[in-house]
Backbone as CSV, one residue per row, in Angstrom:
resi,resn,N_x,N_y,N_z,CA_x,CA_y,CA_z,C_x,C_y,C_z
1,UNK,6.423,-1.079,-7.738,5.762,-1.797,-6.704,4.701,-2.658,-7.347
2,UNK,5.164,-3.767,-8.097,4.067,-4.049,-9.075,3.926,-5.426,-8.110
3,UNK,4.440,-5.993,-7.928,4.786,-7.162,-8.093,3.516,-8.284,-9.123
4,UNK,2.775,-6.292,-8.791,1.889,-5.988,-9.554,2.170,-5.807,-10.559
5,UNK,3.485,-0.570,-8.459,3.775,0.113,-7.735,3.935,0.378,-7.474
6,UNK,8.832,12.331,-7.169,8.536,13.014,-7.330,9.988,13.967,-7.363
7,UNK,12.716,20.771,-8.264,13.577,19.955,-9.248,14.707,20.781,-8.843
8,UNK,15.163,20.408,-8.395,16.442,21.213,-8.253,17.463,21.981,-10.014
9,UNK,17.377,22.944,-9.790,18.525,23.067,-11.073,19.374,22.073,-11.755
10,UNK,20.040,22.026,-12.262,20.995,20.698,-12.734,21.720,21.216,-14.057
11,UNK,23.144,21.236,-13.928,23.962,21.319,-15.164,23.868,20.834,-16.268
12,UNK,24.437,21.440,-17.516,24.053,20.769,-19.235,24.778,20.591,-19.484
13,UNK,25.001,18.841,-18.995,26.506,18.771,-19.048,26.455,18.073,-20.938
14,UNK,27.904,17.963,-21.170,27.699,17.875,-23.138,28.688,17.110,-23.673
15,UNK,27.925,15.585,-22.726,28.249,14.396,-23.084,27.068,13.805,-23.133
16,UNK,27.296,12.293,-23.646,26.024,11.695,-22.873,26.462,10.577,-22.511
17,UNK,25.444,9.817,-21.738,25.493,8.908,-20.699,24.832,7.406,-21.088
18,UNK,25.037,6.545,-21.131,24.689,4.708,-21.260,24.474,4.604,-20.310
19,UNK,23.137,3.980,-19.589,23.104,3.401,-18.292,22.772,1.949,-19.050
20,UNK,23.546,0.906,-18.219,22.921,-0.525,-18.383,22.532,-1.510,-17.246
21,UNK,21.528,-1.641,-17.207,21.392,-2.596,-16.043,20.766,-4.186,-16.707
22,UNK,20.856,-4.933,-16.059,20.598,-6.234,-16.413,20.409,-6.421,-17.382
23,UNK,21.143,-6.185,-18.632,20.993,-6.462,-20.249,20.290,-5.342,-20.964
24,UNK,19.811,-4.891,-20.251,18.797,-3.369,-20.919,20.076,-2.163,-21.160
25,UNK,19.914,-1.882,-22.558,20.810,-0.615,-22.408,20.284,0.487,-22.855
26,UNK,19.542,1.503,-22.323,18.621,2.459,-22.622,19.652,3.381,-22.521
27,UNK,19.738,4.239,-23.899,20.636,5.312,-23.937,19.830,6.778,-22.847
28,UNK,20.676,7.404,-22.880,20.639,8.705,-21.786,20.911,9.707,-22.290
29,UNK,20.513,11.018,-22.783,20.736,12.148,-23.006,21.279,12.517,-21.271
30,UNK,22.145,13.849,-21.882,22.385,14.539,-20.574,20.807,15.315,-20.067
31,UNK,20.716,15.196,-18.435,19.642,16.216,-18.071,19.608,17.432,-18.090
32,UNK,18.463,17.985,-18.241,18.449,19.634,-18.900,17.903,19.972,-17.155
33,UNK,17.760,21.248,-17.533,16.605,21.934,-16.063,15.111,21.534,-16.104
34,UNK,14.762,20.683,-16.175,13.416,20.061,-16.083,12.623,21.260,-15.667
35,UNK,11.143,21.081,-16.241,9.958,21.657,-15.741,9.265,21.654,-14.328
36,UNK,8.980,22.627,-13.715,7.827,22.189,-12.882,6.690,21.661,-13.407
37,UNK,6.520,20.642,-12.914,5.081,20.000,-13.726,4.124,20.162,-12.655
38,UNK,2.966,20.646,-12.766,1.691,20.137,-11.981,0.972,19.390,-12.925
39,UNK,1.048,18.709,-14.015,0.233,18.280,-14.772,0.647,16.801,-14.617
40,UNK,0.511,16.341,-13.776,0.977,14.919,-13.713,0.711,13.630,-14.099
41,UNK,-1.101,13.989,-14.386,-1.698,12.970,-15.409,-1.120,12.438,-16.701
42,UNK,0.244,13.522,-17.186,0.355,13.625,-18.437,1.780,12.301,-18.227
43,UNK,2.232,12.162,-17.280,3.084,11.022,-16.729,2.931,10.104,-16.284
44,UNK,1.533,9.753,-15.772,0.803,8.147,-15.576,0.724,7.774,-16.641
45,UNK,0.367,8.305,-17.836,-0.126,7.756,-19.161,-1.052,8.082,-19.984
46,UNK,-1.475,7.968,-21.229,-2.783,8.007,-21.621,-4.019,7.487,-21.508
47,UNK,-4.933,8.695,-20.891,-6.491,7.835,-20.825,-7.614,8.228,-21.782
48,UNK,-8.424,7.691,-21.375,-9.685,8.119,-22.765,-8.974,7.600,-23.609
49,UNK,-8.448,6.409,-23.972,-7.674,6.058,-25.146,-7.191,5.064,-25.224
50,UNK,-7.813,4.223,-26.611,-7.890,2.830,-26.761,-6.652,2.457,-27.436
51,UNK,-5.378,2.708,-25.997,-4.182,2.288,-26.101,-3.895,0.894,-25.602
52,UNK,-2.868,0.030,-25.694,-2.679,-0.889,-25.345,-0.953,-1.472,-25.031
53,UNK,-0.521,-0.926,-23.808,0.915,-1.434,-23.683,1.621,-2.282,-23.719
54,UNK,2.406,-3.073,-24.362,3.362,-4.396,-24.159,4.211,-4.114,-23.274
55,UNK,4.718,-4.890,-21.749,6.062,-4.596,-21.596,6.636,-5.865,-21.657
56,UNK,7.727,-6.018,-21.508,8.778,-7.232,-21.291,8.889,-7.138,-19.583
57,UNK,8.502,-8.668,-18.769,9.113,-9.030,-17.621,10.652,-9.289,-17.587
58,UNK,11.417,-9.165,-17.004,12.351,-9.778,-16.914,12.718,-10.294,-15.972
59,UNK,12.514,-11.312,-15.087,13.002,-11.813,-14.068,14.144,-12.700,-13.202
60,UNK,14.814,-12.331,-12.038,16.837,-12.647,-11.945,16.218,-13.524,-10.429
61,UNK,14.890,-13.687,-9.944,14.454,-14.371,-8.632,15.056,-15.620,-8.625
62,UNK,15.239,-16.507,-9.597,15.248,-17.927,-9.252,14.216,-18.723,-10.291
63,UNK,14.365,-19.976,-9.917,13.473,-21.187,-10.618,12.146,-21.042,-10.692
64,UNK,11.800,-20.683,-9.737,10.301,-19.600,-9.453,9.373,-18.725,-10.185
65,UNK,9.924,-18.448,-10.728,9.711,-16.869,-11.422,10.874,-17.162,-12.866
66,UNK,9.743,-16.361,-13.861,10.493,-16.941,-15.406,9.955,-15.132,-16.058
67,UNK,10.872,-14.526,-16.829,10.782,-13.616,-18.258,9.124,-13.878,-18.348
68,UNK,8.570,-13.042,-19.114,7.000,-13.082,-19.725,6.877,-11.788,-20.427
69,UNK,6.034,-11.524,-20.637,5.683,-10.350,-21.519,3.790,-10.321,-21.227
70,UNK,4.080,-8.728,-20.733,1.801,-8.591,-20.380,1.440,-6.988,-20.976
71,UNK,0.396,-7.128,-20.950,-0.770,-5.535,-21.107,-0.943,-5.282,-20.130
72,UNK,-1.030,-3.164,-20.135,-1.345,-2.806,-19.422,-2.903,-1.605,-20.498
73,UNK,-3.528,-1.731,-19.611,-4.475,-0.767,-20.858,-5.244,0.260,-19.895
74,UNK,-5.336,1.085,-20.043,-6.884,1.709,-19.314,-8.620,1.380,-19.895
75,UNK,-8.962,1.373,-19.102,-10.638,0.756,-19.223,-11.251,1.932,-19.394
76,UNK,-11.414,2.896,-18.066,-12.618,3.487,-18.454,-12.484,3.797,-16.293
77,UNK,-13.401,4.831,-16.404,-14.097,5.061,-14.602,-14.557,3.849,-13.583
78,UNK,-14.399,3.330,-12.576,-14.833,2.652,-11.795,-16.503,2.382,-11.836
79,UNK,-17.199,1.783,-11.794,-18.205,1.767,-11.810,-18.956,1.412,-10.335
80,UNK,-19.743,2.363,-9.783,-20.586,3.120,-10.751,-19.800,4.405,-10.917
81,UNK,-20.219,4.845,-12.153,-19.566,6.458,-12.427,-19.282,6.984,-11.363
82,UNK,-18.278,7.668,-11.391,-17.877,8.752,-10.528,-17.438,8.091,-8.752
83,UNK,-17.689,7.090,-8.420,-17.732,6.802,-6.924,-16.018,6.591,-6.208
84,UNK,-15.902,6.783,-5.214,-14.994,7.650,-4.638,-14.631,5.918,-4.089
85,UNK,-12.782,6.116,-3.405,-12.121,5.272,-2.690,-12.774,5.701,-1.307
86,UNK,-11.976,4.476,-0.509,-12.655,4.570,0.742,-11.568,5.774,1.217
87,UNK,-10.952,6.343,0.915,-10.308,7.603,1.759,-11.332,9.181,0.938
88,UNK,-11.949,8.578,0.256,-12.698,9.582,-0.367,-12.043,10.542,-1.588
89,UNK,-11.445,10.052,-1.884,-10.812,10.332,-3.023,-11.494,9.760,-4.718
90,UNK,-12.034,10.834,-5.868,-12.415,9.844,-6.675,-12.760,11.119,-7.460
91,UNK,-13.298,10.974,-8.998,-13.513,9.399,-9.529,-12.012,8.734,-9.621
92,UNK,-12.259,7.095,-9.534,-11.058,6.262,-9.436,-11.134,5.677,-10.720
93,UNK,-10.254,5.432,-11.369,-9.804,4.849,-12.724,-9.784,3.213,-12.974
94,UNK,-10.105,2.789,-13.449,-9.980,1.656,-13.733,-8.917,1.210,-14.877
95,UNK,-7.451,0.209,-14.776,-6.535,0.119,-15.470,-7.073,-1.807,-14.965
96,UNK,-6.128,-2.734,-16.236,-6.238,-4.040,-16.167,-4.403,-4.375,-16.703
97,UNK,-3.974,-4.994,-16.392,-3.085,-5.744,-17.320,-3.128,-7.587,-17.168
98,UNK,-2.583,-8.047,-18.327,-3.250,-9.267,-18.721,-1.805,-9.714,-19.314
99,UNK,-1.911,-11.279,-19.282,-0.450,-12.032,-20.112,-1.067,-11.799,-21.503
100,UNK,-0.056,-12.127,-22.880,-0.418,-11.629,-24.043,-1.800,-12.658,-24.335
101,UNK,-2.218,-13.769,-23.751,-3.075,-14.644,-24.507,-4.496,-14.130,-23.433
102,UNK,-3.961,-12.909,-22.860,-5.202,-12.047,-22.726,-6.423,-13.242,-21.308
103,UNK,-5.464,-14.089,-20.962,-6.269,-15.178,-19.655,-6.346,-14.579,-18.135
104,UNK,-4.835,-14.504,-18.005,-4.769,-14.216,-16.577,-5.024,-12.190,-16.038
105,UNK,-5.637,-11.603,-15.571,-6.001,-10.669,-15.443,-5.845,-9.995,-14.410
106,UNK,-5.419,-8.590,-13.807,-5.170,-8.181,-12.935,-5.549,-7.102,-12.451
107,UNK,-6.514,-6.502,-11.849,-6.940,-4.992,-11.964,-6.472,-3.818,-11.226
108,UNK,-6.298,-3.052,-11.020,-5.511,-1.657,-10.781,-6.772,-0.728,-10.921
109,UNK,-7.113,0.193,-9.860,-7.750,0.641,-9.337,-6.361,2.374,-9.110
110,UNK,-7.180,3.480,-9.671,-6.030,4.874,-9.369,-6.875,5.877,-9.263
111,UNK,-6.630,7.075,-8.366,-6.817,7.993,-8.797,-5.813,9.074,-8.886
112,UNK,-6.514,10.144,-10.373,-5.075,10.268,-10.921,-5.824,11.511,-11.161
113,UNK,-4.914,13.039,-10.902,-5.519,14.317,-10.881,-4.242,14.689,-11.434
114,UNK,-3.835,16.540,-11.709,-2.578,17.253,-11.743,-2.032,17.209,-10.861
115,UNK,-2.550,16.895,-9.482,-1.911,16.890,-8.396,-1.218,16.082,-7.352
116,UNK,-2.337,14.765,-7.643,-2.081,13.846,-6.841,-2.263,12.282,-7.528
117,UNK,-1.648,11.218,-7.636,-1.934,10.014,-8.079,-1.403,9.166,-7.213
118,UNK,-2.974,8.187,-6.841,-3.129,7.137,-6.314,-3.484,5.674,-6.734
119,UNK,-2.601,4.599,-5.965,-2.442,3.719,-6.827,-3.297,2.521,-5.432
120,UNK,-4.328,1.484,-5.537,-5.214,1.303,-4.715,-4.997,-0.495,-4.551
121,UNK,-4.590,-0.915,-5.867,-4.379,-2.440,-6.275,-5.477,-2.714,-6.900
122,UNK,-6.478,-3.779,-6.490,-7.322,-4.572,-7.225,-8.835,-3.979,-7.101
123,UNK,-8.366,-2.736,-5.539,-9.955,-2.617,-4.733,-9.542,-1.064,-4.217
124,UNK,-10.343,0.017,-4.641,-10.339,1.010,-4.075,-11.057,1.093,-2.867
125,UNK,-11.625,-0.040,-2.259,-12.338,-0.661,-0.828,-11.754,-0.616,0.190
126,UNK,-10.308,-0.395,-0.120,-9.645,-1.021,1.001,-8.012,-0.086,0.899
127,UNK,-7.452,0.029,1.922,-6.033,1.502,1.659,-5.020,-0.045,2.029
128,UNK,-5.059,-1.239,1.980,-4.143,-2.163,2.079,-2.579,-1.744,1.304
129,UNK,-3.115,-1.613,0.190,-2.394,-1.502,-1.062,-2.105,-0.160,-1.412
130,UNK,-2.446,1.152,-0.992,-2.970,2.424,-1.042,-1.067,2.864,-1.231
131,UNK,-0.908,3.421,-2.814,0.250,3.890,-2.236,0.299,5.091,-3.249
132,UNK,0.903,6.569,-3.011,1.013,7.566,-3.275,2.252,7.537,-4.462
133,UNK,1.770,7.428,-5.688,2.412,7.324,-7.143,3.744,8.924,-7.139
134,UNK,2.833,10.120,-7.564,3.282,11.227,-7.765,1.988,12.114,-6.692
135,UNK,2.509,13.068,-6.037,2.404,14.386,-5.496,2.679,15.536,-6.225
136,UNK,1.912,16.779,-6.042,2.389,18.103,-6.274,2.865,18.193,-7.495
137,UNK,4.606,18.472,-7.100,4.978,18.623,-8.186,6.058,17.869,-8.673
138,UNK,6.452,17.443,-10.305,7.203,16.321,-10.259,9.067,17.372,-10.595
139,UNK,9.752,17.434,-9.176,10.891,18.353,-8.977,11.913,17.816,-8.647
140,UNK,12.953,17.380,-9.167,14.426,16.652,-8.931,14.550,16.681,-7.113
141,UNK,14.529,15.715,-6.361,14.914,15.925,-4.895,13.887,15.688,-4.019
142,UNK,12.580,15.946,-4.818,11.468,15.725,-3.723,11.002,14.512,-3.205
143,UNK,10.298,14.396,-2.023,10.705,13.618,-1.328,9.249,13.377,-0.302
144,UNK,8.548,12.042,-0.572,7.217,12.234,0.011,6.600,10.545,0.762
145,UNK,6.197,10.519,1.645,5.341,8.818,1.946,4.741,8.376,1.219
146,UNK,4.991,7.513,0.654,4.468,7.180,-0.560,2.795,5.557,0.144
147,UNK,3.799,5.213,1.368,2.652,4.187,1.628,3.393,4.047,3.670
148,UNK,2.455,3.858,4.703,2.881,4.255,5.788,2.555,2.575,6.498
149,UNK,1.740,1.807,5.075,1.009,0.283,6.382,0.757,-0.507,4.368
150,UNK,1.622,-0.519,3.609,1.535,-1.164,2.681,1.262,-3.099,3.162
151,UNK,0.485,-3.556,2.696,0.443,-5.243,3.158,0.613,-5.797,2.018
152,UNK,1.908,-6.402,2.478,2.877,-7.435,1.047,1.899,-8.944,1.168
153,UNK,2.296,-9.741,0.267,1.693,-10.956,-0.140,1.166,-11.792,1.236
154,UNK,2.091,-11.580,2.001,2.313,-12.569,3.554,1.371,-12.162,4.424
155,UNK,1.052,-10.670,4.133,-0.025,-10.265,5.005,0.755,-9.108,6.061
156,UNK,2.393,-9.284,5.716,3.017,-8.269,6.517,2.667,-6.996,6.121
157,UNK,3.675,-5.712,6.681,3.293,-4.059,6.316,4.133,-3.665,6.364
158,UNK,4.505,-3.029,5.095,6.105,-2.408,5.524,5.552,-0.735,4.695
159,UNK,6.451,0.201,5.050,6.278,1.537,4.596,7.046,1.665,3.750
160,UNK,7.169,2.719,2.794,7.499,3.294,1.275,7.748,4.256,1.356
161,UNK,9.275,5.041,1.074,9.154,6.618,0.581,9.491,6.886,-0.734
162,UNK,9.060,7.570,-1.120,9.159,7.932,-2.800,10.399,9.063,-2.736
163,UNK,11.016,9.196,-3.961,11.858,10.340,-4.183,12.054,10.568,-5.549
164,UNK,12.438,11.716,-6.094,12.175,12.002,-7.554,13.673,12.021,-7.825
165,UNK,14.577,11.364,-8.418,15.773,10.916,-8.479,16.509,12.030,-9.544
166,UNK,15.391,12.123,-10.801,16.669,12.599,-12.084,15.593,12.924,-12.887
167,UNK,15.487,14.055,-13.859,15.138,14.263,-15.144,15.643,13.842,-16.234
168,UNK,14.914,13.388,-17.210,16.080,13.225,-18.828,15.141,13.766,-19.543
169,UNK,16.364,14.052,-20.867,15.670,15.086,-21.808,15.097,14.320,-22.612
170,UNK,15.732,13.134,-22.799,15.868,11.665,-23.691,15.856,11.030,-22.747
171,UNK,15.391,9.353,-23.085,15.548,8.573,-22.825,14.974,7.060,-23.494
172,UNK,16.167,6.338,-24.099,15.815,5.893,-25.310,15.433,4.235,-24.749
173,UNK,14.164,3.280,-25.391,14.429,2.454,-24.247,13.653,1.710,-25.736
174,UNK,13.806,0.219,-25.910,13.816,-0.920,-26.883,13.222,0.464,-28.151
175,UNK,14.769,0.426,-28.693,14.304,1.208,-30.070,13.694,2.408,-30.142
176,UNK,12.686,3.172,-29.058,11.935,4.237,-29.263,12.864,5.139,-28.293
177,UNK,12.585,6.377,-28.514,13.557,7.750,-27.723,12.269,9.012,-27.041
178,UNK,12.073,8.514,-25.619,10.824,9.049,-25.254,11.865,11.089,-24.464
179,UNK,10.807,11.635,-24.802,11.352,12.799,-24.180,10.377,12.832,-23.040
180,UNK,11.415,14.020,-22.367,10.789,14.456,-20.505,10.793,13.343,-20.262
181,UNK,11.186,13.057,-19.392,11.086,11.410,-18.428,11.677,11.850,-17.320
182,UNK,11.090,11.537,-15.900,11.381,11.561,-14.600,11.438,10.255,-14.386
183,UNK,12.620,9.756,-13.349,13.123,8.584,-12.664,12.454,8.692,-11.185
184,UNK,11.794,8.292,-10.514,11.117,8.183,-9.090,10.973,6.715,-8.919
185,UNK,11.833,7.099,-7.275,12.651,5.752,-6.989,11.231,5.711,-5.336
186,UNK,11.240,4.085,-4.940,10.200,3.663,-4.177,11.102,3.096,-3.483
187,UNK,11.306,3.610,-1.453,12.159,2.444,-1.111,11.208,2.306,0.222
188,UNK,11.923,0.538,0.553,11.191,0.048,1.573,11.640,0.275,2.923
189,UNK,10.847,0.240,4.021,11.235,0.118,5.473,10.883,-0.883,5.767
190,UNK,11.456,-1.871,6.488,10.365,-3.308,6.536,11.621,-3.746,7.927
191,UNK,10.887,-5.308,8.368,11.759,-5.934,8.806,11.016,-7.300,9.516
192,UNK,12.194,-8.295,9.352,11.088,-9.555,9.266,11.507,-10.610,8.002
193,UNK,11.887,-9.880,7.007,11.618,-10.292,5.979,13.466,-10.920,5.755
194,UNK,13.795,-11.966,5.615,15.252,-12.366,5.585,15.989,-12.383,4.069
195,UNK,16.994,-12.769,4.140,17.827,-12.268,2.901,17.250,-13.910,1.851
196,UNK,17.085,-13.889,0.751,16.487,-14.901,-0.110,15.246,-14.882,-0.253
197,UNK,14.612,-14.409,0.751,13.362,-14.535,1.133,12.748,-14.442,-0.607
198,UNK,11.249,-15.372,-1.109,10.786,-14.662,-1.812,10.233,-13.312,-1.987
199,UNK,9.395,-12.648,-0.933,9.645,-11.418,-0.946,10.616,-9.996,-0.801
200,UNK,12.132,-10.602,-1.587,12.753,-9.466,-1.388,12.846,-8.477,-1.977
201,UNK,12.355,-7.647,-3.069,11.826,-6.431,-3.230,11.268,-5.625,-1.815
202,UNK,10.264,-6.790,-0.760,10.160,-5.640,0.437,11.029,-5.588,1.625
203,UNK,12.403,-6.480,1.489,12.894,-6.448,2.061,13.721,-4.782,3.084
204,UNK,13.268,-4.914,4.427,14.360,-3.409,4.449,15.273,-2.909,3.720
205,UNK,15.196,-1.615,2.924,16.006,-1.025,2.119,16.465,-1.322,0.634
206,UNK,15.226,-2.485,0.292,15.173,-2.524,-0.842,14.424,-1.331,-1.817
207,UNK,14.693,-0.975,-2.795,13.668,-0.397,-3.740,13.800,-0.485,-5.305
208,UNK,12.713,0.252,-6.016,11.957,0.362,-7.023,12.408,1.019,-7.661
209,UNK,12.858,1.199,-8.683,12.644,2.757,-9.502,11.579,2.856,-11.259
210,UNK,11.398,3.722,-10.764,10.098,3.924,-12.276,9.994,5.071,-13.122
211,UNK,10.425,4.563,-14.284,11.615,5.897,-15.516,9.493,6.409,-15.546
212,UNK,8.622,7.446,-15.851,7.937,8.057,-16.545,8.105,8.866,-16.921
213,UNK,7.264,9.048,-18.547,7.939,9.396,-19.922,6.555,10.155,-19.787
214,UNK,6.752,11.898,-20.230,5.316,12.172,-20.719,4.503,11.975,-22.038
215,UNK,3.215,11.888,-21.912,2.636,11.477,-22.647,2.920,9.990,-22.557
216,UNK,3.380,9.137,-22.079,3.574,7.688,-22.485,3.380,7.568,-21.122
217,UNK,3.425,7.514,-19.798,3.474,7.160,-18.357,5.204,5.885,-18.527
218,UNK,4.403,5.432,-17.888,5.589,4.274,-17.200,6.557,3.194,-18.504
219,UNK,7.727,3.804,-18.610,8.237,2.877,-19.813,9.433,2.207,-19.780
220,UNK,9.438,2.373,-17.861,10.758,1.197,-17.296,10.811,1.276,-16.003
221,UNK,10.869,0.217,-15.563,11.022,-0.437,-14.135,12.144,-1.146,-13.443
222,UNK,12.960,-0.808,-12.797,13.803,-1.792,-12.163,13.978,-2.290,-10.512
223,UNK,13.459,-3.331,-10.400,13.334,-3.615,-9.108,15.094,-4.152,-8.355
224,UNK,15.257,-3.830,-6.899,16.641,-3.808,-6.405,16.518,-4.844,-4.779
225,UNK,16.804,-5.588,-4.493,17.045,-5.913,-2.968,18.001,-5.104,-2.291
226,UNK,18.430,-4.922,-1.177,19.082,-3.925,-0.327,20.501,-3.838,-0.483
227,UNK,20.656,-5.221,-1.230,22.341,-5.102,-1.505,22.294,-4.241,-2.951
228,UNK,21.720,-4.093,-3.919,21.427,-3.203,-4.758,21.306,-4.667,-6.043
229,UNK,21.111,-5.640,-5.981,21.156,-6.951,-7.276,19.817,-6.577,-7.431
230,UNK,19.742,-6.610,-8.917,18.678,-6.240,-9.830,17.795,-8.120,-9.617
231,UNK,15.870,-7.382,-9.131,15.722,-8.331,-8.629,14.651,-8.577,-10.061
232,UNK,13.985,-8.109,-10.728,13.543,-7.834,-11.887,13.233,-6.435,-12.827
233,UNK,12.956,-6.575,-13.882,12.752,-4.824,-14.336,11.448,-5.335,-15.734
234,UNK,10.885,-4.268,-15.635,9.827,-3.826,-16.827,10.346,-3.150,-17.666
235,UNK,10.515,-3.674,-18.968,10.262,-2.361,-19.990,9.510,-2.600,-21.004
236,UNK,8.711,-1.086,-21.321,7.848,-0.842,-22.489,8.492,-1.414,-23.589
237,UNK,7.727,-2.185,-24.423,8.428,-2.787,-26.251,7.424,-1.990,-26.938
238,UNK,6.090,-1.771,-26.834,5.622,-1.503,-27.862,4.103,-0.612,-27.340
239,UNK,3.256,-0.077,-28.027,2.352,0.668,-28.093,0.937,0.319,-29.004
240,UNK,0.115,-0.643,-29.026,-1.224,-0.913,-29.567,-2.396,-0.272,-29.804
241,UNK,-3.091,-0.113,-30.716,-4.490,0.003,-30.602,-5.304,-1.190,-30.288
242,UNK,-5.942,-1.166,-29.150,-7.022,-2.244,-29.011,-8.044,-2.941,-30.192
């Protein structure tokens, strides 16, 4: 949900699997019985830590919209220390990502516990943007509101449910082979919004999905319109020190 935005048992099975979508071919280990995790911080990403993410845009929209490559980094606590979102939730995190020549800037506002992670947009001021990342626990099947009055670019509101799709044991994505990774897929309810439309990511029954890798958080994205055409995707290339 960027435009910027949660285990059932499971067989070992003893093959493995290629998924490819739009030119990306991230190899697949078979899924094991995944963990209950309550530690969920450990799947947003690293904080306290003067990391610095590359991903690759890739974009299939049109003339409009072109490929790029940006940062995502964590900063540091909201300032002032410690102060809470307007649902009272806090301390809230402060994340930025930026194009590589480090100009155009974007801020991300979270709060992020073992339990619960919230994702706010630019302003923890305001629940516009307010949408429920990971819950509880991260368990093959689960199934939660992720956003009930989300307001897209236009000023419309469409709702979000999250679902925790798949575990991998592996999952190998530009060159690196991240272990534990959960797939949690974001889909829309909307209506209003017509077929071409530039906003079709919120089109009814479009959605999201977002591979997180522990210890690394988010290290692939693929966005879908309702017919299922890949409308853009993120992936992690690389890992920096600031």
């Amino acid at each position: 949900m960027r435009p910027l935005v949660r285990s059932s048992s499971l067989l070992l099975f003893a093959i493995s699997i290629t998924l490819m979508v739009g030119g990306c071919q991230p190899v697949l280990t078979p899924p094991t019985p995944p963990p209950v995790s309550g530690e969920l911080t450990s799947y947003y990403g690293p904080r306290n830590t003067p990391l610095r993410f590359l991903y690759h845009h890739q974009d299939n929209r049109g003339i409009n919209y072109s490929d790029s490559n940006y940062y995502a980094y964590y900063t540091g606590l909201s300032t002032p220390s410690g102060s809470k979102a307007i649902d009272g939730f806090g301390p809230i995190e402060a994340y930025w990502s930026c194009d590589t020549a480090f100009k155009h800037k974007t801020a991300l506002r979270a709060y992020v516990s073992d339990s619960l992670i919230i994702e706010y947009g630019a302003t923890s001021g305001t629940t516009d943007q307010r949408i429920i990342i990971m819950q509880d626990s991260l368990v093959v099947g689960n199934e939660w509101t992720a956003a009930t009055s989300y307001k897209i670019p236009d000023g419309r509101q469409v709702a979000i449910t999250a679902h925790v799709d798949k575990h991998w044991a592996q999952l190998g994505v530009a060159d690196t082979s991240f272990p534990d990774v959960f797939q949690i897929s974001f889909k829309v309810t909307s209506s209003g919004i017509p077929e071409g439309d530039t906003l079709s990511e919120f089109r009814n029954g479009a959605h999201t999905e977002i591979f997180f890798a522990k210890q690394a958080g988010k290290i692939l994205e693929f966005s879908y319109d309702p017919s299922g055409t890949l409308l853009w995707k993120d992936e992690l290339t690389s890992v920096n020190s600031r």
